[in-house]
DRENNUSE-533657 format. One record per residue (C-alpha): x, y, z. Coordinates in steps of 0.2 Angstrom, whole numbers, plus 5000, padded with zeros to 4 digits. Layout:
<atoms>
+------+------+------+
!    x !    y !    z !
+------+------+------+
!    X !    Y !    Z !
...
+------+------+------+
</atoms>
This chain:
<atoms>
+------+------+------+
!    x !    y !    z !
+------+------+------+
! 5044 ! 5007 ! 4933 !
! 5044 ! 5025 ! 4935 !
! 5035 ! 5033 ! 4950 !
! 5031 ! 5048 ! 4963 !
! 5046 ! 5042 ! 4973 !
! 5058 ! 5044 ! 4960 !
! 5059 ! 5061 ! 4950 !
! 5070 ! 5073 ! 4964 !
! 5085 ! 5059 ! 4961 !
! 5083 ! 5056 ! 4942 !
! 5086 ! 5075 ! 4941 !
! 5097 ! 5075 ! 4951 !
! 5110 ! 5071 ! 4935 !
! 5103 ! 5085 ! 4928 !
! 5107 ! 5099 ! 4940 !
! 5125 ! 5102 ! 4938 !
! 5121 ! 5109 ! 4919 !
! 5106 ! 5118 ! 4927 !
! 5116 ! 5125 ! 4940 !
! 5126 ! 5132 ! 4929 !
! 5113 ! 5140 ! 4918 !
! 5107 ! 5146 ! 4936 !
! 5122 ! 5155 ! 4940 !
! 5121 ! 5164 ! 4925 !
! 5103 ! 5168 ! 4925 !
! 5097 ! 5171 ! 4941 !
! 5084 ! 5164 ! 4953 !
! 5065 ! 5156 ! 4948 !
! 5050 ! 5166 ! 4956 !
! 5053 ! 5157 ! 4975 !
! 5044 ! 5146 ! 4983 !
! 5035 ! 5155 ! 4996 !
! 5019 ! 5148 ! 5006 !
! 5016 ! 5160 ! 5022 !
! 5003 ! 5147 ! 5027 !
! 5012 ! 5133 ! 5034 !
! 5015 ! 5131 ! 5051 !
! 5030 ! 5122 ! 5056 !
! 5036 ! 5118 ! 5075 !
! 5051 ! 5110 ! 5085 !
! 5049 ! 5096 ! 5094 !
! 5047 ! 5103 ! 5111 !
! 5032 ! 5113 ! 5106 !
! 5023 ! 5100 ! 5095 !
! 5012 ! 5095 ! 5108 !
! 5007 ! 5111 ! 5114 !
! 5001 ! 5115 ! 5096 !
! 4990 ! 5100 ! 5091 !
! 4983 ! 5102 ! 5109 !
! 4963 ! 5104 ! 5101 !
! 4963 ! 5085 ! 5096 !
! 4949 ! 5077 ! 5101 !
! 4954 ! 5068 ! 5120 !
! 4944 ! 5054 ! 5118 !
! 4952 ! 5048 ! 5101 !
! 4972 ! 5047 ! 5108 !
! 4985 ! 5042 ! 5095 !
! 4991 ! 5025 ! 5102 !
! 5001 ! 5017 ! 5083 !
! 5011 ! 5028 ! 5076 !
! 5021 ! 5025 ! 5059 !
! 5036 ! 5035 ! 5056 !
! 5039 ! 5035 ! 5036 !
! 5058 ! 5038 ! 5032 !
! 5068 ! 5044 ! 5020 !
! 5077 ! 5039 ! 5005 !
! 5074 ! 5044 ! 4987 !
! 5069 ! 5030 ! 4974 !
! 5069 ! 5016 ! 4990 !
! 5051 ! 5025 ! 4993 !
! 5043 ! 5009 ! 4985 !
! 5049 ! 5000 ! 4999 !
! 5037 ! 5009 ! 5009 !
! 5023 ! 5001 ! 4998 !
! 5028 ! 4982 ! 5005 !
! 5027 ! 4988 ! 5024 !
! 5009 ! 4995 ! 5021 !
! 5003 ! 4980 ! 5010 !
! 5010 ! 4966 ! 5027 !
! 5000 ! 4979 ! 5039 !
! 4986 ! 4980 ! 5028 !
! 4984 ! 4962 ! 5028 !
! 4986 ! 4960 ! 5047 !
! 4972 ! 4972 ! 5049 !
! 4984 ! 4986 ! 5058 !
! 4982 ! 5004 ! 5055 !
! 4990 ! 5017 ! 5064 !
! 4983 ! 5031 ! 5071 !
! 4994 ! 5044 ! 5067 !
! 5009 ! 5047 ! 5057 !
! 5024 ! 5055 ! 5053 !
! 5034 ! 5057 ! 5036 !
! 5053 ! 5062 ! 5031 !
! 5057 ! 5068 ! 5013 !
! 5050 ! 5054 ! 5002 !
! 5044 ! 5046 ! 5018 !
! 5032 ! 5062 ! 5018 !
! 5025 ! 5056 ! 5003 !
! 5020 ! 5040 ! 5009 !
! 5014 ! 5047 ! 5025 !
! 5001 ! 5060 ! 5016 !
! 4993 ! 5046 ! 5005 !
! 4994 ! 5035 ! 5021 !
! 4985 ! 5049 ! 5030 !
! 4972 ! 5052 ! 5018 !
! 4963 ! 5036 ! 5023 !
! 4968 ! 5026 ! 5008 !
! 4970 ! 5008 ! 5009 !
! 4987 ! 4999 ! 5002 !
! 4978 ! 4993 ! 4986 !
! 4972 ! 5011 ! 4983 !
! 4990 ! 5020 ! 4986 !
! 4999 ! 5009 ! 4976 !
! 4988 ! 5009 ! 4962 !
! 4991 ! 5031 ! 4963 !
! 5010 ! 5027 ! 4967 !
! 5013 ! 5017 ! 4953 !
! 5001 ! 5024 ! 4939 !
! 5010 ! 5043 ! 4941 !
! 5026 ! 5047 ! 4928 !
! 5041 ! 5056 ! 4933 !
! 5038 ! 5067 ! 4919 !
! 5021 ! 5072 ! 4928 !
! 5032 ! 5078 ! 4942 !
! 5046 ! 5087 ! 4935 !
! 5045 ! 5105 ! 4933 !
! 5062 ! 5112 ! 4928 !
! 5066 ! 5128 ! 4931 !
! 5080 ! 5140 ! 4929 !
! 5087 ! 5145 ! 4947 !
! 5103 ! 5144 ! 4957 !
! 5094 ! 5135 ! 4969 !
! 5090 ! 5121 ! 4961 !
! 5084 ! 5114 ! 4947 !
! 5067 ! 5106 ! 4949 !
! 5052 ! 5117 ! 4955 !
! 5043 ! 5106 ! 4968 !
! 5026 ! 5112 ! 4964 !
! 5019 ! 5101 ! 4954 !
! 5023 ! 5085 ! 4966 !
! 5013 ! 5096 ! 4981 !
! 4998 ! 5096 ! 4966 !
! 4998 ! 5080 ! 4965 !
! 4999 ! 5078 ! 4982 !
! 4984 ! 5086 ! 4983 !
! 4974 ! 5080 ! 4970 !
! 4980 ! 5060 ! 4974 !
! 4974 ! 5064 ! 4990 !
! 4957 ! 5077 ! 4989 !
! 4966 ! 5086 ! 5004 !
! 4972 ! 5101 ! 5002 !
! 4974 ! 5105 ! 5021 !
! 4983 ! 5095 ! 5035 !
! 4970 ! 5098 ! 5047 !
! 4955 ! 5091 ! 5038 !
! 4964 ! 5074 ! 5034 !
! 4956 ! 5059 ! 5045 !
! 4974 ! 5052 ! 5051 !
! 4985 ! 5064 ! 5060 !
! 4998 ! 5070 ! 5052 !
! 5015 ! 5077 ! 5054 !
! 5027 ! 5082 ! 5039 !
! 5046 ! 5085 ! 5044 !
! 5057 ! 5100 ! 5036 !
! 5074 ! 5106 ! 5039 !
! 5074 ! 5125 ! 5046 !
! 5089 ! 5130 ! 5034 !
! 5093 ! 5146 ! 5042 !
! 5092 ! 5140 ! 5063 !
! 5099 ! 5121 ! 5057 !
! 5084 ! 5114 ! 5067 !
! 5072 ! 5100 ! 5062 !
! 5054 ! 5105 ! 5062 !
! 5038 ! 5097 ! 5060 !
! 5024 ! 5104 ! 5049 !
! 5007 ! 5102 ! 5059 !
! 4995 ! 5115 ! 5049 !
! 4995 ! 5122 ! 5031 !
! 4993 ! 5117 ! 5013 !
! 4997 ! 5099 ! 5013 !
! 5003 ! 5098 ! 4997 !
! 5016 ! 5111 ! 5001 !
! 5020 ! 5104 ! 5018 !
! 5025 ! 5089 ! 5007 !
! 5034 ! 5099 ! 4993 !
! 5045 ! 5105 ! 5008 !
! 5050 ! 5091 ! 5015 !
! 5055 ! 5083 ! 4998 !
! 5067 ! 5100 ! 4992 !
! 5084 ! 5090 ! 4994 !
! 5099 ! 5102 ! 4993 !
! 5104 ! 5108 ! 4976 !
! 5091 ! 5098 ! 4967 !
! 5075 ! 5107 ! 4972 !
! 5071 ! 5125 ! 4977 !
! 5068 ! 5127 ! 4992 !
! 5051 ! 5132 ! 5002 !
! 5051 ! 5151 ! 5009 !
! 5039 ! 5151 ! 5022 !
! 5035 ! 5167 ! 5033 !
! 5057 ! 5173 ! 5036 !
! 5061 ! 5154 ! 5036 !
! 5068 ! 5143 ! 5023 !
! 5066 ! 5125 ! 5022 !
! 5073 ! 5111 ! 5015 !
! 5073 ! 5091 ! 5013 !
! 5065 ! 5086 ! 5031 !
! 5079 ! 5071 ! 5029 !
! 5094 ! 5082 ! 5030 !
! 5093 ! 5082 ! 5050 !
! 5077 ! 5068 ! 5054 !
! 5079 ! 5053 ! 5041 !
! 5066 ! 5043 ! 5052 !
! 5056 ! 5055 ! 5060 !
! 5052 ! 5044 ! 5077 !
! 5052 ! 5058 ! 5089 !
! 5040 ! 5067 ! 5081 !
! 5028 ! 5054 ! 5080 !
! 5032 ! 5052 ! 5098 !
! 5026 ! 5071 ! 5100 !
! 5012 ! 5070 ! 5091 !
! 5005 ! 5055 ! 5104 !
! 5010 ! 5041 ! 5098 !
! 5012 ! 5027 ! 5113 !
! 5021 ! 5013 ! 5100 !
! 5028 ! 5019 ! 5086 !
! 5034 ! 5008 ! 5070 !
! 5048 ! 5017 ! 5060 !
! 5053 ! 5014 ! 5044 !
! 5072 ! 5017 ! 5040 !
! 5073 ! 5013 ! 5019 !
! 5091 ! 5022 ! 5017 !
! 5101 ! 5017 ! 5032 !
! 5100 ! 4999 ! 5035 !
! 5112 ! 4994 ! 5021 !
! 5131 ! 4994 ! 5018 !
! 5134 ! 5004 ! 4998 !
! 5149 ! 5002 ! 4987 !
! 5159 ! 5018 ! 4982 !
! 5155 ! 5019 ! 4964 !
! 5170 ! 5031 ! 4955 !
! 5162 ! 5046 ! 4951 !
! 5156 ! 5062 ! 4957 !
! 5140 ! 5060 ! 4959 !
! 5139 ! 5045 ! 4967 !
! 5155 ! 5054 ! 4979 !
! 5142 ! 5066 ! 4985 !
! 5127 ! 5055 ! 4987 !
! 5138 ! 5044 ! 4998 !
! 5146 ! 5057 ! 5010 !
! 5129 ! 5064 ! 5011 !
! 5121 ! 5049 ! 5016 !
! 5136 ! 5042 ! 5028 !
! 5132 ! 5062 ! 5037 !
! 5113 ! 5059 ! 5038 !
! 5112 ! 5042 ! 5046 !
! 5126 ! 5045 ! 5057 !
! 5115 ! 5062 ! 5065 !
! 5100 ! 5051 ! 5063 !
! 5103 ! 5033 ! 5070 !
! 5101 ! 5036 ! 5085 !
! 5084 ! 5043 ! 5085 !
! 5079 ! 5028 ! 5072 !
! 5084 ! 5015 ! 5088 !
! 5068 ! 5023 ! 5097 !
! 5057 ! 5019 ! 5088 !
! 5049 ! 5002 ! 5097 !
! 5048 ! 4992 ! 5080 !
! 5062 ! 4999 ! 5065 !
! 5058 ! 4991 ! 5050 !
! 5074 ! 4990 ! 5039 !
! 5072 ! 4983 ! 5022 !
! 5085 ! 4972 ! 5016 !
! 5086 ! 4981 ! 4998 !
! 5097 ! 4992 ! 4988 !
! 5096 ! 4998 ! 4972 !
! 5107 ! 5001 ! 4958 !
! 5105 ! 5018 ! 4959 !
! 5100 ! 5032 ! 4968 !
! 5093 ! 5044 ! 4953 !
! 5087 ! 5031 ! 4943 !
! 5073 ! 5016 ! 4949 !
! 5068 ! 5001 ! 4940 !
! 5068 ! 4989 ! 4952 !
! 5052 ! 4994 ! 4961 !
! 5043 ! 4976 ! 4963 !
! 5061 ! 4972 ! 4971 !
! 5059 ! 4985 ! 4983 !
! 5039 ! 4985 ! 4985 !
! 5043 ! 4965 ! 4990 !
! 5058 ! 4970 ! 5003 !
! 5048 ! 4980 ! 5012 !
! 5033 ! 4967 ! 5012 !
! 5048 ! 4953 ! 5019 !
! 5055 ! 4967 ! 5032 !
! 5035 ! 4971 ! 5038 !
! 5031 ! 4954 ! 5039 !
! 5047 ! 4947 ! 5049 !
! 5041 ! 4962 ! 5062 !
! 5023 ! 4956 ! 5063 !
! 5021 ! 4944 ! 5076 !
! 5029 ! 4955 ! 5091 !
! 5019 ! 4971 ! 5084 !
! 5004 ! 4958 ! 5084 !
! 5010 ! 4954 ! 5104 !
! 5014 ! 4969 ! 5109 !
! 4997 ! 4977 ! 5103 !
! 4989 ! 4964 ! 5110 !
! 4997 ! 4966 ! 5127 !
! 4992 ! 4986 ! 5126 !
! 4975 ! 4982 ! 5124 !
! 4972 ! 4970 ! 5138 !
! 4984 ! 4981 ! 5149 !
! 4976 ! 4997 ! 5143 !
! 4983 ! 5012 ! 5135 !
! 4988 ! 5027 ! 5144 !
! 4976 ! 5039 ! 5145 !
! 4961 ! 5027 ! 5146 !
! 4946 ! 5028 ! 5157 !
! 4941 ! 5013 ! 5166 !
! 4930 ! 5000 ! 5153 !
! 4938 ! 5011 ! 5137 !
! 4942 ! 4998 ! 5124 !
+------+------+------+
</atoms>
């Protein structure tokens, strides 16, 4: 099955001859989108200050990142669904980002998987010619926009944040306003694979490179219990022998030992049991989709208690007789 979640991995064995071509040819028109606005953590509350008091985030999902293991965020949605439990805000890392969008667009779980699972890679790949990498990312922040009939963050129902690495300062940031689809296109630019976002003098890459599981953010964002959902660090991978698979590895061991310990604060982490045979290539995605159903639904009944227990306690912030 080939889907959204997939495509910046599958080229991934494709870069090293369009990197070369690259060198040789010089960079692609760059990707630049003045309209984004991206902040640190420390400043996240002060800019979503105008949302409305009386509607308080209170859930909050945290969507990592991981490549093709995206489809594992599909199982987790469809165990919520089913419980009855939406979140009130969310946060997304990378391919996590993807999820988060559609998430925030209102859409059910029937609904994004059926978007999820209908779209081909080849919708999504837009080669280009460029040293910095070989897919464009344009055409997945389309679709993102189509998919979703959003095309700005601020007009989407559920709140949402989109993560991104500031490439310049080495500082994780979180997109609050802007061009969704670009917000997205951003967090998804992994290193040497996609061309990277040029946004006023900043330039931003894969939102995983520094926040895999972005539970601070949704934390900043209001969030009073936050479920995080870590699809790319919960699970031992054997070396295979060869380059590729080399990088992949030593980038992965650098990324979930920066990111592990902001994943343990999340009050739920959800850590699909599921690895697949590849990270640039997916066929497997009813494995994975049924992992992250398993993983979500193991978590249920203590999410189920401790919302429960919020709710007869009352959530901070609340005026006496608020439900």
């Amino acid at each position: 099955m080939r889907s959204v979640f997939a495509p910046a991995w599958t080229a991934a064995r494709t870069v090293l001859a369009w990197g070369l071509i690259g060198v040789l040819a010089g960079c692609a028109t760059p990707n630049r989108y003045d309209s984004l606005r991206a902040v640190p953590l420390d400043q996240v509350e002060t800019a979503i200050a105008t949302r409305a008091a009386d509607h308080p985030p209170r859930l909050g999902i945290a969507f990592g990142g991981g490549g093709v293991r995206g489809f594992m965020h599909l199982g987790v949605l469809r165990a919520l669904d089913e419980a009855g439990i939406r979140a009130e805000v969310v946060t997304g890392s990378s391919v996590g980002a993807i999820a988060a969008a559609l998430y925030a667009s209102g859409m059910d779980y029937a609904e994004i998987e059926r978007r999820v699972l209908a779209v081909s890679e080849l919708d999504l790949i837009d080669i280009v010619i460029s040293r910095q990498g070989g897919l464009n990312g344009r055409a997945l922040a389309q679709w993102i926009r189509d998919e979703t009939g959003y095309s700005q963050i601020r007009d989407l129902p559920v709140p949402l944040g989109v993560a991104v690495t500031d490439l310049g300062k080495g500082q994780a940031l979180l997109v609050v306003g802007g061009d969704l689809g670009e917000a997205v296109q951003a967090s998804a630019s992994v290193p040497g694979v996609v061309v990277p976002v040029q946004s006023q003098d900043t330039t931003y890459v894969d939102g995983g490179v520094l926040t895999i599981v972005p539970v601070r953010f949704a934390r900043a964002l209001g969030a009073e219990l936050v479920v995080g959902i870590d699809i790319y660090c919960g699970n031992d991978v054997a070396l295979k022998q060869n380059a590729l698979d080399t990088v992949l590895k030593t980038f992965r061991l650098q990324g979930c030992r920066l990111s592990q310990g902001e994943s343990a604060e999340a009050d739920f982490l959800i850590r699909p049991a599921f690895e697949p045979a590849s990270d640039t290539r997916f066929a497997q995605s009813d494995e994975a989709i049924m992992a992250g159903y398993r993983a979500a639904q193991a978590m249920l009944p203590e999410l189920r208690a401790r919302l429960a227990k919020r709710r007869s306690d009352g959530w901070a912030g609340d005026s006496p007789g608020k439900p």
